[in-house]
C-alpha positions as CSV (number, residue, x, y, z in Angstrom):
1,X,-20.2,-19.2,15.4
2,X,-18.8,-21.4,12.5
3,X,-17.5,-23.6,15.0
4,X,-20.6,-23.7,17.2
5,X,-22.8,-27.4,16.4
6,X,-26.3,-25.1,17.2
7,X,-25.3,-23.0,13.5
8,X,-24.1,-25.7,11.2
9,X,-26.3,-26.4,8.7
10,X,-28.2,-29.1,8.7
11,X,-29.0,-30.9,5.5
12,X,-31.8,-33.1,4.1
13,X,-32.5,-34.8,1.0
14,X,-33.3,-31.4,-0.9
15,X,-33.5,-29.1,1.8
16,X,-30.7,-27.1,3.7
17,X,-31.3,-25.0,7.3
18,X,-28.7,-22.4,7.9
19,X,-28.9,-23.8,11.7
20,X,-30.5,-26.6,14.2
21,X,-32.8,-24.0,15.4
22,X,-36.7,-24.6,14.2
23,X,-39.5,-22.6,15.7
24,X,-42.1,-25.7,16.5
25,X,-45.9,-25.3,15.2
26,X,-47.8,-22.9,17.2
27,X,-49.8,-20.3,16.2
28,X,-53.5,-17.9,17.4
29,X,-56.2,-17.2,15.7
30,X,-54.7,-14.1,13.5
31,X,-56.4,-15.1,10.1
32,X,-60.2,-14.7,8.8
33,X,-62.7,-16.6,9.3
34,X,-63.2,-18.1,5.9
35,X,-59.3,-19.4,6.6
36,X,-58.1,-16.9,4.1
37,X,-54.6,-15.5,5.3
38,X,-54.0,-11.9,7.0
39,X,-51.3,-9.6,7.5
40,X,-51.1,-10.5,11.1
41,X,-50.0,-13.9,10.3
42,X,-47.2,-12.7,8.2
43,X,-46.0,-10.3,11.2
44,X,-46.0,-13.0,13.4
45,X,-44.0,-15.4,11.0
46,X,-41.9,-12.9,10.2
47,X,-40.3,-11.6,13.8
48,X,-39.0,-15.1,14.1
49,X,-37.8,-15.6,10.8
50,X,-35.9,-12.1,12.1
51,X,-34.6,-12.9,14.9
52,X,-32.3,-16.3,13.5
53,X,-34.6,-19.3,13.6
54,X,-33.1,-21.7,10.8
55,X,-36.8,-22.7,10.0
56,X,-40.0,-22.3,10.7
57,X,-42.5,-25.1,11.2
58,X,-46.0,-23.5,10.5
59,X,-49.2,-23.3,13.0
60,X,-51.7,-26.1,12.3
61,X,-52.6,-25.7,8.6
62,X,-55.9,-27.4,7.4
63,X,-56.7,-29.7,4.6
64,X,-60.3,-29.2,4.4
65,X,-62.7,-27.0,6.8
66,X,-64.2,-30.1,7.9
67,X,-60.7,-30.7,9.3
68,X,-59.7,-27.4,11.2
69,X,-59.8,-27.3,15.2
70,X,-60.5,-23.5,15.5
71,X,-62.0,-20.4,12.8
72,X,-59.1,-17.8,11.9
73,X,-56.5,-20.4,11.0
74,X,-55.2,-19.7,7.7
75,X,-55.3,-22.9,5.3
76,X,-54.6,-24.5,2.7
77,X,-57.6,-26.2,1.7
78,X,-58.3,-24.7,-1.8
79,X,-56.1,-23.3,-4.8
80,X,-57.0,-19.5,-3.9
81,X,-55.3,-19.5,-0.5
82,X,-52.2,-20.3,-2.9
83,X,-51.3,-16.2,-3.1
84,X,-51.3,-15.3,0.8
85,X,-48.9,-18.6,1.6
86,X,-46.5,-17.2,-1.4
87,X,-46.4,-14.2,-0.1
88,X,-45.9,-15.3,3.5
89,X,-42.9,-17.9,2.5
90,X,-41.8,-15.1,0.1
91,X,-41.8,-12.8,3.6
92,X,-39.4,-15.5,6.0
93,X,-36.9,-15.3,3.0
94,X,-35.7,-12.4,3.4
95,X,-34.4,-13.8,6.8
96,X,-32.6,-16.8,4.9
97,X,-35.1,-18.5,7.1
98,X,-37.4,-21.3,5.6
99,X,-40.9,-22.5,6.3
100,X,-42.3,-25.5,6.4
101,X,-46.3,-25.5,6.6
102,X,-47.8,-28.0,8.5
103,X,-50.4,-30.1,6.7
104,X,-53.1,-30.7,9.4
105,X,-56.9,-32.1,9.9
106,X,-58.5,-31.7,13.0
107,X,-60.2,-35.3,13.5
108,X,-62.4,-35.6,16.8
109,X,-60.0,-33.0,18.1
110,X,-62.4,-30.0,17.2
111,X,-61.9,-27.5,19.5
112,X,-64.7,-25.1,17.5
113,X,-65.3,-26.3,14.1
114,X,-67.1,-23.0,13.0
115,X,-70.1,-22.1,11.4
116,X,-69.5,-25.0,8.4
117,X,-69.1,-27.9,11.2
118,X,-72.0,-27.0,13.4
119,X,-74.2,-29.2,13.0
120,X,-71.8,-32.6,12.2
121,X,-70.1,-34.7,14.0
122,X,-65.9,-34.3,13.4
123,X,-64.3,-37.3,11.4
124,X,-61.9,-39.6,12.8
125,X,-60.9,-43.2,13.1
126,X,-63.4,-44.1,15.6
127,X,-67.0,-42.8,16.5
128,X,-66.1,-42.7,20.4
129,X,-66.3,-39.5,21.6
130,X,-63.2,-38.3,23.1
131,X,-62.9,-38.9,26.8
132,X,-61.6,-35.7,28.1
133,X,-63.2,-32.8,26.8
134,X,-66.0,-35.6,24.9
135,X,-65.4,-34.2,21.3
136,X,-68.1,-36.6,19.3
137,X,-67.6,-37.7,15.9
138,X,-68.1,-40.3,13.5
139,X,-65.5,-42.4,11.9
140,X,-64.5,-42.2,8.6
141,X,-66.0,-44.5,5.8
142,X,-63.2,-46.0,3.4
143,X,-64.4,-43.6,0.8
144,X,-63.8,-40.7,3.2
145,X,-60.1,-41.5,3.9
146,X,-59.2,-41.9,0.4
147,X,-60.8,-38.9,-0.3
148,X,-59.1,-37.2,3.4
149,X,-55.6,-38.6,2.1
150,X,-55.9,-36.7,-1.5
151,X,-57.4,-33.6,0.3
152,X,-53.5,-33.9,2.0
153,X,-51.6,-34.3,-1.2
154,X,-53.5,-31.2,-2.9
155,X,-52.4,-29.3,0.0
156,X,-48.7,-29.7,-0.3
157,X,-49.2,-29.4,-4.3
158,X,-50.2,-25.8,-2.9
159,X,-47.5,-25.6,-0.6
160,X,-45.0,-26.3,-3.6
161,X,-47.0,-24.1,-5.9
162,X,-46.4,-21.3,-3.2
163,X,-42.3,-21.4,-3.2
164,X,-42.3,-23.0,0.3
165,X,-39.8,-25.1,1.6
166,X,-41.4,-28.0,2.7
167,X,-44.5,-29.9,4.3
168,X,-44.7,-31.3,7.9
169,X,-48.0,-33.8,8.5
170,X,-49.0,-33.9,11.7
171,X,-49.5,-37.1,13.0
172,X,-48.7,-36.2,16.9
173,X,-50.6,-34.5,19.4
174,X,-53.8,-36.2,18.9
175,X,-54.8,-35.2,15.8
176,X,-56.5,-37.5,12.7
177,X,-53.4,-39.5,12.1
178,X,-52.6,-40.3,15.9
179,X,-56.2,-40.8,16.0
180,X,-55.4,-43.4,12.9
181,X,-52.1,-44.6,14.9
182,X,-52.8,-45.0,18.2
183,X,-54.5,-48.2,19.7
184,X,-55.4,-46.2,22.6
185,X,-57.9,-44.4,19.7
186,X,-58.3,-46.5,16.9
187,X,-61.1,-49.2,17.5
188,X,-62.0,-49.9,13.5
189,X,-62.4,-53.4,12.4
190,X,-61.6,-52.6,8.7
191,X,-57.8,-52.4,7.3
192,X,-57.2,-49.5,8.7
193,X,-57.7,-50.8,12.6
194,X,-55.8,-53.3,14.5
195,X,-52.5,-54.6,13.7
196,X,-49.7,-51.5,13.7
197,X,-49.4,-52.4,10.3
198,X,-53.2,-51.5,9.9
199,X,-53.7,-48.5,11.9
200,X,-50.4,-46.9,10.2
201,X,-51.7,-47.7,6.7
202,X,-53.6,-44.0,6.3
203,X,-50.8,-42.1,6.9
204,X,-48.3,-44.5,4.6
205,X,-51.2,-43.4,1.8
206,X,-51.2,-39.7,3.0
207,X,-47.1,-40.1,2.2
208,X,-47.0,-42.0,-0.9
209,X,-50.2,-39.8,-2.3
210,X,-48.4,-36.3,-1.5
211,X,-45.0,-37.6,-3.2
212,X,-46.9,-38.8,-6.5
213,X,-48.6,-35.4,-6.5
214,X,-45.1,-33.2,-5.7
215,X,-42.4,-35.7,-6.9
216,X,-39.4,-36.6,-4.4
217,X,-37.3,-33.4,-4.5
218,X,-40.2,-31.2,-2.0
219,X,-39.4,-31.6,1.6
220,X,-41.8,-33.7,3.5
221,X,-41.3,-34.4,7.5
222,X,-43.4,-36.1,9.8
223,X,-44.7,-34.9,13.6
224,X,-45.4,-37.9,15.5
225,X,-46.3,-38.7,19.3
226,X,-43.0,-40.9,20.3
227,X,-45.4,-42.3,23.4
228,X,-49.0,-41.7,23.6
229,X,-49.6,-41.8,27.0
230,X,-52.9,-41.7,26.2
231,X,-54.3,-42.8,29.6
232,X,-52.6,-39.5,31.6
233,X,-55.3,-37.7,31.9
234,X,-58.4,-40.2,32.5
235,X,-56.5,-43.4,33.9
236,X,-58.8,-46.1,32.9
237,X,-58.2,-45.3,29.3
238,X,-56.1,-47.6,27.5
239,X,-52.2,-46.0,27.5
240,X,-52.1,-46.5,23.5
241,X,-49.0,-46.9,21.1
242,X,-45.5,-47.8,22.5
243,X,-42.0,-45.8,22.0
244,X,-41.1,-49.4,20.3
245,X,-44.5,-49.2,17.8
246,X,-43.2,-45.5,17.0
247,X,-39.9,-46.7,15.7
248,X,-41.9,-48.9,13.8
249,X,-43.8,-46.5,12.4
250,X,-41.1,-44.0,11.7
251,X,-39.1,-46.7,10.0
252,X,-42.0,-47.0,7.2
253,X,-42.5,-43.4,6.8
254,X,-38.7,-43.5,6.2
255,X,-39.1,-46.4,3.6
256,X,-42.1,-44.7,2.1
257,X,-40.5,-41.0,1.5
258,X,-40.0,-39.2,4.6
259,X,-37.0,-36.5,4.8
260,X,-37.5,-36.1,8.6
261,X,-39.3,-37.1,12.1
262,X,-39.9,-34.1,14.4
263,X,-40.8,-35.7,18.2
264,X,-43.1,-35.2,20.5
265,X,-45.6,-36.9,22.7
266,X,-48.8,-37.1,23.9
267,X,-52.5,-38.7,22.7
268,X,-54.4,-35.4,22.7
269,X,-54.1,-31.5,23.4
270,X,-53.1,-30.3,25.8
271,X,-51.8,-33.2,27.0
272,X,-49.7,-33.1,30.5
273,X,-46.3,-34.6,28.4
274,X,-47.0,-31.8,25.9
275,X,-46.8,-28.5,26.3
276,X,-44.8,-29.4,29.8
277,X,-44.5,-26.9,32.5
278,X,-47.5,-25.0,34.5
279,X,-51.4,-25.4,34.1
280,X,-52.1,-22.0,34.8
281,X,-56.2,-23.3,36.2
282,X,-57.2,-19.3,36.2
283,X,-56.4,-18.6,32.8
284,X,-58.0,-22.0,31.7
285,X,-61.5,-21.3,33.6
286,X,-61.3,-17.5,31.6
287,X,-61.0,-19.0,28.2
288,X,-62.7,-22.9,28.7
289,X,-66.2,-21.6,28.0
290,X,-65.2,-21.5,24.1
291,X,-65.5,-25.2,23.6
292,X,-68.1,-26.0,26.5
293,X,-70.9,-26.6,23.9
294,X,-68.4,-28.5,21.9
295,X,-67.4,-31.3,24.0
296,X,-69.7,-33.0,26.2
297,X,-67.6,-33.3,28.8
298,X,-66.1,-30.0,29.0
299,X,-68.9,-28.3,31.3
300,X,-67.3,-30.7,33.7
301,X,-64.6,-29.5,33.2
302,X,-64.9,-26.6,33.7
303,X,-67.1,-27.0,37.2
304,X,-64.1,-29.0,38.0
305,X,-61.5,-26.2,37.7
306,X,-63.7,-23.4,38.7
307,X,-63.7,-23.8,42.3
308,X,-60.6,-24.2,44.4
309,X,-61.0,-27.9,45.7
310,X,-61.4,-29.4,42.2
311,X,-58.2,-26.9,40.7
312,X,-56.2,-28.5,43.0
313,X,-56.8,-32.0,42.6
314,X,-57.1,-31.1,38.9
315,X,-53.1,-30.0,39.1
316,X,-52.2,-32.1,41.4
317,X,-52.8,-35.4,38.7
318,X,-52.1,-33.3,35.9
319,X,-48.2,-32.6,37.5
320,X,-48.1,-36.1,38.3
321,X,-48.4,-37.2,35.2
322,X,-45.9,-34.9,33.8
323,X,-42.7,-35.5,35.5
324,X,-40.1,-33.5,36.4
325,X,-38.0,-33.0,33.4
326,X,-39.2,-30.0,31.2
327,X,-36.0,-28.9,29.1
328,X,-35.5,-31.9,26.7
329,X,-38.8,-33.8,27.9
330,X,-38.7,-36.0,24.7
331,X,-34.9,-36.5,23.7
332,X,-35.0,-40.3,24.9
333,X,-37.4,-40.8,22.6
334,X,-35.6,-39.2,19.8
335,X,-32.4,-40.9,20.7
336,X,-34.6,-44.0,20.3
337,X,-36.3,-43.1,17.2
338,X,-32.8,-41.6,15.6
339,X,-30.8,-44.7,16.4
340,X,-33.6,-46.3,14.1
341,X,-33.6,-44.2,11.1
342,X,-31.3,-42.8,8.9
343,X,-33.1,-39.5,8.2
344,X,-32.7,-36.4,10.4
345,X,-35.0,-36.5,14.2
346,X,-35.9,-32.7,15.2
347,X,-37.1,-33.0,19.1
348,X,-39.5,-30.6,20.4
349,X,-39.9,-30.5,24.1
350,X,-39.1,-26.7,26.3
351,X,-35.8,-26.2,24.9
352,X,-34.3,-22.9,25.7
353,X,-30.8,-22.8,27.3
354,X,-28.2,-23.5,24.7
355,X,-25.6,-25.3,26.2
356,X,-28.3,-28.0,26.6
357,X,-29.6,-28.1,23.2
358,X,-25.5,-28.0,21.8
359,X,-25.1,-31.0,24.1
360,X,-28.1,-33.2,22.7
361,X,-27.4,-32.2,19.7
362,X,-23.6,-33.5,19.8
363,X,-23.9,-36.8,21.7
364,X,-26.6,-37.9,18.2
365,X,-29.8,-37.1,20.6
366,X,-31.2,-35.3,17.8
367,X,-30.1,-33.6,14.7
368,X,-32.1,-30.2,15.3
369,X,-34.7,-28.9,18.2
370,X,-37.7,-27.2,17.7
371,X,-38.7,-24.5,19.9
372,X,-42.5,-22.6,20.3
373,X,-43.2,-21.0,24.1
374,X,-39.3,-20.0,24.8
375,X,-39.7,-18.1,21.5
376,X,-43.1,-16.6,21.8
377,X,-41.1,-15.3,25.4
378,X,-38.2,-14.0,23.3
379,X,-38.3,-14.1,19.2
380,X,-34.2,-13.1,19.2
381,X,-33.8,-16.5,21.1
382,X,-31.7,-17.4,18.0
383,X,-29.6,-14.3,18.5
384,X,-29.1,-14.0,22.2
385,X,-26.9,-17.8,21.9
386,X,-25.2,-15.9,18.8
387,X,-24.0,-13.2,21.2
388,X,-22.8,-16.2,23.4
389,X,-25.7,-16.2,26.2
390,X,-26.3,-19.7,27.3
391,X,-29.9,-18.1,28.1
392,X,-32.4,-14.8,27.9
393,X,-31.9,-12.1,30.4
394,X,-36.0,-12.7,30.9
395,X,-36.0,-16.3,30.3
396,X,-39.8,-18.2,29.4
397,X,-41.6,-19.2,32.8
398,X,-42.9,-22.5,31.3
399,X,-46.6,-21.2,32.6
400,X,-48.3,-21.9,29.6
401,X,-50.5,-18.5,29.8
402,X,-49.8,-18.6,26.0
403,X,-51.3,-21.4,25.0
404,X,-54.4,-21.5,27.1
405,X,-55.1,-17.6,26.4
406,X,-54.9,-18.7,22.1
407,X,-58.8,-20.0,22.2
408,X,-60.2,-16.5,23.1
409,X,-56.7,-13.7,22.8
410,X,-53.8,-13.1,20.1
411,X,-51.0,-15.4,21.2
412,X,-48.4,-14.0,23.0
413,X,-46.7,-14.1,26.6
414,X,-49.1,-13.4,29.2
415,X,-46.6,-14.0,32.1
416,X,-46.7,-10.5,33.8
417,X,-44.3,-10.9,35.9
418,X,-41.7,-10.9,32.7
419,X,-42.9,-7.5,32.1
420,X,-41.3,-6.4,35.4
421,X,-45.8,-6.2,36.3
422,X,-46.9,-3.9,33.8
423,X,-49.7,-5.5,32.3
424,X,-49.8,-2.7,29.7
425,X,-46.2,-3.3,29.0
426,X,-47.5,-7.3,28.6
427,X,-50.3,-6.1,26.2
428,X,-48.9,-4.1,23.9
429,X,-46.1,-6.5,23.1
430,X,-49.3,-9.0,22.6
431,X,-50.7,-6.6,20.5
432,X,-47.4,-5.3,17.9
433,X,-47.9,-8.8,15.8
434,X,-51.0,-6.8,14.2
435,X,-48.6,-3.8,12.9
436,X,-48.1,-2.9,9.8
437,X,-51.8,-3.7,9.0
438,X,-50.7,-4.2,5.4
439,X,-52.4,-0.9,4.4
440,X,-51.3,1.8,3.3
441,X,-52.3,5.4,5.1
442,X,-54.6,7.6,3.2
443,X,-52.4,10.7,1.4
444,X,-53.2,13.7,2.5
445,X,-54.8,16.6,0.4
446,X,-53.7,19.7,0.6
C-alpha cells in the first residue's frame, strides 16, 4: 500500500490526508430540529471515518436558519452548537481520519425551511422563483450579504473553536453562492450582478472575511459547479456559467486564500449532471409531497411523475441530459480547473472502482476524489482497495434510492436487490446509524 498513489498522503497548506480518499457531502436528516447535533450523526460520521476514508467532507452545514434547506441538519449557526461538532471531530480522530464541515446557506434552494422560514420568502441573489421546483424568494439587500458573508466567517471561527480540520463553502450545486455565480441565476443590477468579476465578488468576501476571522493556517476549500448546465432540466432557461468562467473563478479564490477546489457540476439539486446514475420516478412520487407546498411548481411535478406517461417522458429528458459517463462524470473539468491552479482539485463524480480513480489520479486529473453513494453502498470502500479489490463484491447500483428517500427516511441504501431481496435485511442496515443512542442503560437493582 505505500507504493499505491490512492494512499499517499496528500498535503495542503496546513493540512495532511493520510490518503486521496474523501467521503463527499451528503448526509439525512439525523439531528434535532432546532439544528442541535445527535448521536445519530456521530454514528454515521464515524463508520466512514472507520472504514479508511482519508477525510470526511461534512453534510450541508448551515450558517443561519434562514439558510438551511431541510429541519434536522445539525449547524453551525450559533456558539452553543460549538460542543456537539467537538465532539463529533473529536469522534473521526480516532480513525486518523479528518473532517472538514461544509459551511452552507440554503438560498432559493429551500427544500423545507421549517417552522422559523414559514412564512418568508428564502434569500438569494435574485427574486425569481426557481424554475423547476418554483422555490420563491427575495434577493438579498447589500446589507443582508454583508451581514450573510460574516454569518459564514463566525461559522468556521466555530469550526476552528471545535478542533476540526477544516471548512469547505459550498458554492456548487445550486446553492447561495452558485446562486451569486451563475449568470444563468444571478439577474442583480448592483456590484454583485453582471460582469464575472461582479457576481463572484460575494464569495471572494465570504473568503477573505473567514481568513481575517481564523487566520491563514485553518483549512479552507471551495465546492464549486465546474459547468452549470443550468438549462438541463427546463431548456429555455439560460445554460449559465462556462467551464472557462469557473477557472476564472477558481483562480481568484486561489489568489484570495483557498487551500483547495473540490468539482462538481450542476445549477441546482438534483440536477441530472449531479448525482449521475438512475432517477428512481417511484421512490421520487413517495417522498415529493414534502416540498409540494414549498415550491410552486412542485405539484406539477409531482402530477408529472405520478402517472406512467409523464415518468417516462420525465426520464427520458432527464437521461438525455446526463450522458453516458457516470464513473468520473466531472474529471475533464478538474483537469481543466487543475491545469489552472496551483492548489490541490478533489473531483466528485460516482467514483468507485479503484483502478479508475489510481489512474485519474496519476495522469494530474485530480489530486484526490470524493466519494458519497458508493460509500453509503459500502462504508469499508476504503478497505476493500486495501485488500487489493479493484471493486465491492456488492458494488453501488448508481439508483439513487438514497438520495431521493433522505427528504422523508434515514439515509441509507434502499437498493433491495443489494440485499440479496430482503427488505428487512435492507432496513435494518438503514436503521444501525441510530445505535449506540448515546445513553447509557438504566443499572439494575437488586
Amino acid at each position: 500500500m505505500e507504493q499505491d498513489t490512492l494512499f499517499q498522503p496528500l498535503t495542503f497548506r496546513s493540512l495532511t490526508v493520510k490518503n486521496r480518499i474523501f467521503r463527499s457531502n451528503i448526509s439525512g436528516r439525523f439531528d434535532n430540529y432546532d439544528g442541535s447535533g445527535t448521536q445519530a450523526r456521530i454514528n454515521w460520521e464515524v463508520q466512514f471515518a472507520r472504514g479508511g476514508v482519508g477525510a470526511i467532507l461534512s453534510s450541508f452545514v448551515p450558517i443561519s436558519i434562514r439558510g438551511r434547506i431541510l429541519p434536522n441538519y445539525a449547524t453551525i449557526h450559533r456558539d452553543e452548537t460549538i460542543p456537539f461538532w467537538r465532539r463529533l471531530g473529536e469522534a473521526v480522530h480516532e480513525y486518523d481520519c479528518k473532517y472538514i464541515l461544509q459551511l452552507s446557506h440554503s438560498g432559493r434552494q429551500q427544500d423545507v425551511g421549517g417552522v422559523e422560514n414559514l412564512n418568508r420568502k428564502a434569500l438569494s441573489s435574485t427574486s425569481r422563483t426557481e424554475s423547476f421546483h418554483g422555490f420563491r424568494c427575495q434577493a438579498l439587500t447589500t446589507d443582508e450579504i454583508k451581514a450573510t458573508v460574516q454569518d459564514f466567517a463566525a461559522g468556521a471561527r466555530r469550526a476552528r473553536e471545535a478542533g476540526l480540520d477544516g471548512v469547505e463553502l459550498h458554492g456548487a450545486n445550486g446553492y447561495l453562492i452558485t446562486q451569486f455565480l451563475s449568470s444563468g441565476i444571478n439577474d442583480r443590477d448592483d456590484e454583485y450582478g453582471g460582469s464575472l468579476e461582479n457576481r463572484a465578488r460575494f464569495v471572494l468576501e465570504v473568503v477573505r472575511a473567514i481568513r481575517q476571522e481564523v487566520g491563514d493556517d485553518f483549512h479552507v476549500q471551495m465546492k464549486i459547479s465546474a459547468v452549470d448546465d443550468n438549462n438541463a432540466v427546463i431548456p429555455w432557461e439560460k445554460k449559465g456559467n462556462t467551464l472557462e468562467e469557473s477557472v476564472q473563478v477558481c483562480q481568484w479564490l486561489e489568489a484570495a486564500g483557498v487551500d483547495a477546489i473540490h468539482v462538481s457540476a450542476g445549477s441546482l439539486f438534483p440536477h441530472p449532471r449531479n448525482p449521475i446514475g438512475g432517477f428512481p420516478a417511484e421512490d421520487v412520487i413517495r417522498s415529493y409531497d414534502s416540498i409540494i407546498s414549498s415550491g410552486v411548481y412542485a405539484f406539477r411535478n409531482f402530477l408529472l411523475l405520478r402517472y406512467p406517461p409523464g415518468r417516462f417522458i420525465f426520464r427520458l429528458l432527464w437521461q438525455r441530459a446526463q450522458g453516458k459517463v457516470i464513473e468520473g462524470v466531472n474529471i475533464d473539468n478538474a483537469r481543466a480547473i487543475k491545469q489552472a491552479v496551483h492548489i490541490p482539485v478533489i473531483c466528485t463524480g460516482g467514483f468507485q472502482t479503484a483502478s479508475v480513480i489510481r489512474r485519474f489520479i496519476e495522469e494530474g486529473a485530480c489530486d484526490a476524489v470524493s466519494i458519497a453513494r458508493s460509500l453509503i453502498a459500502n462504508p469499508d470502500l476504503v478497505q476493500i482497495f486495501e485488500s487489493g479489490m479493484d471493486q465491492p463484491d456488492v458494488p453501488c447500483t448508481y439508483c439513487n434510492k438514497c438520495l431521493v428517500n433522505v427528504l422523508e427516511n434515514p439515509l441509507g441504501c434502499y437498493e433491495v436487490s443489494r440485499f440479496d431481496g430482503d427488505y428487512d435485511r435492507m432496513v435494518e442496515q438503514i436503521m444501525s446509524v441510530f445505535e449506540p443512542t448515546g445513553f447509557e442503560p438504566e443499572a439494575k437493582t437488586l
